[in-house]
N, CA, C and O of each residue as an XYZ file, in Angstrom:
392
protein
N      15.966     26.267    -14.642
C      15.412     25.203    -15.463
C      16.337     24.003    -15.373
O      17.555     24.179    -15.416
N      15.768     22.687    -15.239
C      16.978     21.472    -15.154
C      16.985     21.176    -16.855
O      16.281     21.757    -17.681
N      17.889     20.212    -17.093
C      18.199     19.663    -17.687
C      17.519     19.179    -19.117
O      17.770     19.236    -20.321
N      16.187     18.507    -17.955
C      15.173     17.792    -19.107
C      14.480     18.474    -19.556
O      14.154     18.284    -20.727
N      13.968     19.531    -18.850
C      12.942     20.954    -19.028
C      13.154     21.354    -20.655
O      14.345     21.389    -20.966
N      12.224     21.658    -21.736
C      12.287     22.466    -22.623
C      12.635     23.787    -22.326
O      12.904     24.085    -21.162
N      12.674     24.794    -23.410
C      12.920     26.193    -23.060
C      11.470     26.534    -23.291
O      10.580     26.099    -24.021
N      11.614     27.762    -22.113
C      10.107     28.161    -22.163
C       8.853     27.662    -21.205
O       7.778     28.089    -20.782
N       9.708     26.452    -21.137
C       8.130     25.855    -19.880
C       8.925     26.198    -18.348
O      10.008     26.765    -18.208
N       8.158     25.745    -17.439
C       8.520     25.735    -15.994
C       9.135     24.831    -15.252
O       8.250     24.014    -14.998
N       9.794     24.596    -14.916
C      10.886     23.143    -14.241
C       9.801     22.701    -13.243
O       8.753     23.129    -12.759
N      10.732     21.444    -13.181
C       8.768     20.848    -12.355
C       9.249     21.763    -10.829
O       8.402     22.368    -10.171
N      10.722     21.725    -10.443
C      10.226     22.449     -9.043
C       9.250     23.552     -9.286
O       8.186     23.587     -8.667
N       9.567     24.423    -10.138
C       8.289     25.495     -9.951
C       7.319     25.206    -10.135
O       6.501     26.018     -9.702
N       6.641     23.806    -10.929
C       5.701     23.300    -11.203
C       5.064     23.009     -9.640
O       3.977     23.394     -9.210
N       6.140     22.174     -8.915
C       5.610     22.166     -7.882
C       5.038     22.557     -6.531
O       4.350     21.983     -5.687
N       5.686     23.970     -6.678
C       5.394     25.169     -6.007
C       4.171     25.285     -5.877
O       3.794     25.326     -4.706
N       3.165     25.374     -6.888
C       1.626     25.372     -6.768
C       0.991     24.274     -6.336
O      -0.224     24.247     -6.138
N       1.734     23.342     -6.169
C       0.720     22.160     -5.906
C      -0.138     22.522     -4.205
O       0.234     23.153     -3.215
N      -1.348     21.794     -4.525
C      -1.854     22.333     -2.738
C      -1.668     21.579     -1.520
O      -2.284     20.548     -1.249
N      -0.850     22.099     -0.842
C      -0.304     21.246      0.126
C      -0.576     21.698      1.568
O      -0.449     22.871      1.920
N      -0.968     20.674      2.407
C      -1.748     21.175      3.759
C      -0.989     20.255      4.833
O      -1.033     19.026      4.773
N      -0.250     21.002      5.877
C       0.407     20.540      7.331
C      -0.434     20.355      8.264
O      -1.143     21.200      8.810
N      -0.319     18.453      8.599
C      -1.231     17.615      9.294
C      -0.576     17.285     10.450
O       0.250     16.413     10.180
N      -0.555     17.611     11.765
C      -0.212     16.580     12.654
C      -0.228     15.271     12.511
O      -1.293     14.967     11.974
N       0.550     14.159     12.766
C       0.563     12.838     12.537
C      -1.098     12.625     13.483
O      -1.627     13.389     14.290
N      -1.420     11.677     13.115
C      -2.683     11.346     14.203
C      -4.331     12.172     13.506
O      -5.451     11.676     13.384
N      -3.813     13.605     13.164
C      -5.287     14.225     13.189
C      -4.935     14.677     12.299
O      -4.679     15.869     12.132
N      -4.791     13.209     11.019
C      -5.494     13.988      9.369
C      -6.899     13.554      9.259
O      -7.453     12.701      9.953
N      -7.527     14.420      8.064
C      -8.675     14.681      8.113
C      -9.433     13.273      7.413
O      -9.011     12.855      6.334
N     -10.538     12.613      8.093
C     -11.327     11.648      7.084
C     -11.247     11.806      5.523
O     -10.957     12.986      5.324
N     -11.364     11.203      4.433
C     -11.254     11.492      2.693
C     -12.695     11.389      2.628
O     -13.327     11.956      1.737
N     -13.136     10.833      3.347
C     -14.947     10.461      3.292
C     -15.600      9.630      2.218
O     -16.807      9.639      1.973
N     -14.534      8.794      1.502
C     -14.507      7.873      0.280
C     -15.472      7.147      0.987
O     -16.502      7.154      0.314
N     -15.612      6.567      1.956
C     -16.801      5.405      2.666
C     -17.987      5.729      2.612
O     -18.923      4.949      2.792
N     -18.113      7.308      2.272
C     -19.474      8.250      1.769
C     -19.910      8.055      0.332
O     -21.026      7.790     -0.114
N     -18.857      8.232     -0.227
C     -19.069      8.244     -1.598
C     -18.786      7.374     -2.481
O     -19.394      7.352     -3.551
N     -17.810      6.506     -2.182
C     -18.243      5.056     -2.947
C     -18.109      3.810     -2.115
O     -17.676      3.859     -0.963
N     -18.537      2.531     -2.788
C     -18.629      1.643     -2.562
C     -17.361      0.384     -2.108
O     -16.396      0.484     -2.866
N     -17.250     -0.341     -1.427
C     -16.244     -1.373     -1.230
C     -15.763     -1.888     -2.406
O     -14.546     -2.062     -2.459
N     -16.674     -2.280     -3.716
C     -16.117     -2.434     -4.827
C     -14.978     -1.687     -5.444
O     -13.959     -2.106     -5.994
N     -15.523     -0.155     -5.154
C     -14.931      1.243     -6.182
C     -13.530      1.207     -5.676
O     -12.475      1.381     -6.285
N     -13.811      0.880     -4.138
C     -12.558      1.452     -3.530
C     -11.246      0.507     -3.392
O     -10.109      0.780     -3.006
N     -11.999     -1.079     -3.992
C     -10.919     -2.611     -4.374
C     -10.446     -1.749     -5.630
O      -9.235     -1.533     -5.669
N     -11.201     -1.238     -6.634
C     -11.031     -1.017     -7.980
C      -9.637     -0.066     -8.199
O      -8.642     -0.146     -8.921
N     -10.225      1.057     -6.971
C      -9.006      2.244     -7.118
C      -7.814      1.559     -6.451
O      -6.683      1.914     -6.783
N      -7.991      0.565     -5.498
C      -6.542     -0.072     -5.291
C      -5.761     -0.800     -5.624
O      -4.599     -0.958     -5.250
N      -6.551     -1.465     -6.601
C      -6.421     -2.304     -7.777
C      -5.385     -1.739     -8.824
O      -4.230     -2.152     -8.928
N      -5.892     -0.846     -9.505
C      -5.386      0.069    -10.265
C      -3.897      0.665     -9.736
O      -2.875      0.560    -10.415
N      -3.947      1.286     -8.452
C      -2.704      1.738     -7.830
C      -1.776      0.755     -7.994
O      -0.625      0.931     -8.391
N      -2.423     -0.580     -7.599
C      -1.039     -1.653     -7.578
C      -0.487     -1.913     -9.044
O       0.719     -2.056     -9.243
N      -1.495     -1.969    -10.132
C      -1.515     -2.540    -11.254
C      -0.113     -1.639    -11.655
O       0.831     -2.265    -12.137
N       0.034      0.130    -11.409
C       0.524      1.414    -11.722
C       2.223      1.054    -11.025
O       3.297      0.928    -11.613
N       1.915      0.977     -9.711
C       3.005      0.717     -9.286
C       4.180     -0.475     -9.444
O       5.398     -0.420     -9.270
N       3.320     -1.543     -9.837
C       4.152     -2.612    -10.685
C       4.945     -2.184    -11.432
O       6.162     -2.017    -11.350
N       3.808     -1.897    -12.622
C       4.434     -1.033    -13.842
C       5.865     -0.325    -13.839
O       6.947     -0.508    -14.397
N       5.272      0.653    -12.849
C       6.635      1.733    -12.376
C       8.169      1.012    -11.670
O       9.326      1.428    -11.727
N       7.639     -0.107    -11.073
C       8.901     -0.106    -10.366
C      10.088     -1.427    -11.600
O      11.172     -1.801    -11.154
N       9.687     -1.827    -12.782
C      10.366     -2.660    -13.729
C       9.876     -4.115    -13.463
O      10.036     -4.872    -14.421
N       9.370     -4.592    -12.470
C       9.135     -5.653    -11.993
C       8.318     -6.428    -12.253
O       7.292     -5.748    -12.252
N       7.832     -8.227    -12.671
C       7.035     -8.424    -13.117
C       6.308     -8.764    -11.415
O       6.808     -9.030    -10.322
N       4.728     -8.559    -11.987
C       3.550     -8.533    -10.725
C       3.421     -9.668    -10.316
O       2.809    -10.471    -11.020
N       4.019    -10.112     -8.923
C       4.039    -11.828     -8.580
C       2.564    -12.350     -9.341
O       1.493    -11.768     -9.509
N       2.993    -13.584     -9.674
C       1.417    -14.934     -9.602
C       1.675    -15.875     -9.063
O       2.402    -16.766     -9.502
N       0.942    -15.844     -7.658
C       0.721    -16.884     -6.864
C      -0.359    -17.069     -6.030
O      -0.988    -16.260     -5.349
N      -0.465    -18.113     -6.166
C      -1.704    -18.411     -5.136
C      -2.050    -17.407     -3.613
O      -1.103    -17.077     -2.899
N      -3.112    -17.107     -3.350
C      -3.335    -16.507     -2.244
C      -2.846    -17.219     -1.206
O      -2.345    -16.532     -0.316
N      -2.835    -19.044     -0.962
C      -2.692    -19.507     -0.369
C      -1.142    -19.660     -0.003
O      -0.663    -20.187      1.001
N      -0.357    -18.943     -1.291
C       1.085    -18.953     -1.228
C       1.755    -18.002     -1.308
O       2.870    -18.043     -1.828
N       1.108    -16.672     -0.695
C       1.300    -15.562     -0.685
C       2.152    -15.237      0.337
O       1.495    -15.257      1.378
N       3.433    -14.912      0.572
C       4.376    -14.346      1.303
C       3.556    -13.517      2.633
O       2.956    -12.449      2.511
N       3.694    -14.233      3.785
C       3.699    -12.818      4.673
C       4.219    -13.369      6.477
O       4.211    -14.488      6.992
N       4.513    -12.393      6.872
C       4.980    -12.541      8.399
C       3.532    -13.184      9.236
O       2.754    -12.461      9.857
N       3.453    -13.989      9.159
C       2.114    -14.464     10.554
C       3.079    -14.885     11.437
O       3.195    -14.068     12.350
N       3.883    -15.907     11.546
C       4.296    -16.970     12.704
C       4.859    -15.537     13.563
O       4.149    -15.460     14.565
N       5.921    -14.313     13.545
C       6.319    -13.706     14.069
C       5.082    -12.935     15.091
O       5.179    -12.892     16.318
N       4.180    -12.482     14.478
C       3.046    -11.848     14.719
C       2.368    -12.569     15.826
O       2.422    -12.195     16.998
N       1.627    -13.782     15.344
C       1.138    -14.501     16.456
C       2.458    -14.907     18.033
O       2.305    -14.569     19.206
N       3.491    -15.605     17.498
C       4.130    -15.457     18.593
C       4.019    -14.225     19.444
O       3.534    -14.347     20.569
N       4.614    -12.486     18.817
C       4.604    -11.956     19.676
C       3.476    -11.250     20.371
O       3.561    -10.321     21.175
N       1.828    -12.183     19.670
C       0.933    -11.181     21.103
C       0.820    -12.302     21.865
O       0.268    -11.836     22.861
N       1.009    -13.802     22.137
C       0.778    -14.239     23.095
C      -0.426    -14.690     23.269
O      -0.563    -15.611     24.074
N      -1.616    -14.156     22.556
C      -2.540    -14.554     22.868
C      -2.999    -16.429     22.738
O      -2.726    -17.071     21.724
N      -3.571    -16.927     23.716
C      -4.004    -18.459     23.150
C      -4.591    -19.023     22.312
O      -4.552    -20.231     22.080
N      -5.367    -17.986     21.616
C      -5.751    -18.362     19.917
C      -4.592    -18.199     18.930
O      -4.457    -18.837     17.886
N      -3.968    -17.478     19.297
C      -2.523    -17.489     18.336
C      -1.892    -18.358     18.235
O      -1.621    -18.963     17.198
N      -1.349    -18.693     19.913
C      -0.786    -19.511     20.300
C      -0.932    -21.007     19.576
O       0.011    -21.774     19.379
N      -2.487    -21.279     19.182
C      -3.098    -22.294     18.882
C      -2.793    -22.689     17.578
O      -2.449    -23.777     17.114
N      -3.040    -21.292     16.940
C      -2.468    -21.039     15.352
C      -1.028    -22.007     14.919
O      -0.705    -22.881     14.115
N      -0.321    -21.025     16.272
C       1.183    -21.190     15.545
C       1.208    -23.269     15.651
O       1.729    -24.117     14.926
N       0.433    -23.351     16.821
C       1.273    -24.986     16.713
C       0.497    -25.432     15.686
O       1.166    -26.225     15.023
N      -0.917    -25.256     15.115
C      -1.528    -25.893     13.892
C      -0.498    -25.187     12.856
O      -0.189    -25.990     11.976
N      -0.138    -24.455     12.766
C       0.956    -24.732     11.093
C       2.228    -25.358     11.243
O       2.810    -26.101     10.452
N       2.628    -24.896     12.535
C       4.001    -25.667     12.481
C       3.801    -27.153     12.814
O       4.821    -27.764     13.133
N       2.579    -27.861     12.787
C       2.330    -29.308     12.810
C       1.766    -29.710     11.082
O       1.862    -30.799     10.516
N       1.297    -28.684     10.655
C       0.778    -28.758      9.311
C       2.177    -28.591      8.268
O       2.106    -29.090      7.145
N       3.116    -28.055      8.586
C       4.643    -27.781      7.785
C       5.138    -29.107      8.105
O       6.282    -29.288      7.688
N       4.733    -29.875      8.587
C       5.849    -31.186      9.008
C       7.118    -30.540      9.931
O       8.020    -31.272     10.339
């Protein structure tokens, strides 16, 4: 029993002993078939929720910012496929950044 455990109950390792757990090759896990059973809405909703959870959990307040000012790697990305629509990309922002 650890620490936090009452007397009498089960420590979560043994708790976790039962949990059901199934060995996947990387590559060939199985479909969830959620695209069967619900909708594009349901499935914003349940990810919605996950993020809302994980905020929560990690102490942090949940950025607010504009979509349009949303943090992310493009310029690296487009540079490295090369392609000429990318290509095109990168010089329209880096002419649009001044």
């Amino acid at each position: 029993m650890s620490s936090g455990d009452a007397p009498g109950t089960p420590s979560r390792a043994a708790s976790r002993r039962t949990w059901p757990v199934r060995l996947v090759a990387l590559g060939a896990e199985p479909r969830d078939g959620l695209d069967r059973s619900t909708t594009p809405e349901e499935r914003l909703a349940m990810v919605w929720s996950l993020t809302l959870e994980a905020w929560a959990l990690c102490g942090r307040p949940m950025p607010a910012y504009t979509r349009t000012a949303t943090p992310v790697r493009l310029i690296r990305n487009k540079r490295a496929t090369g392609r000429l629509r990318d290509l095109a990309d990168l010089e329209r922002l880096e002419e649009e950044k001044g």
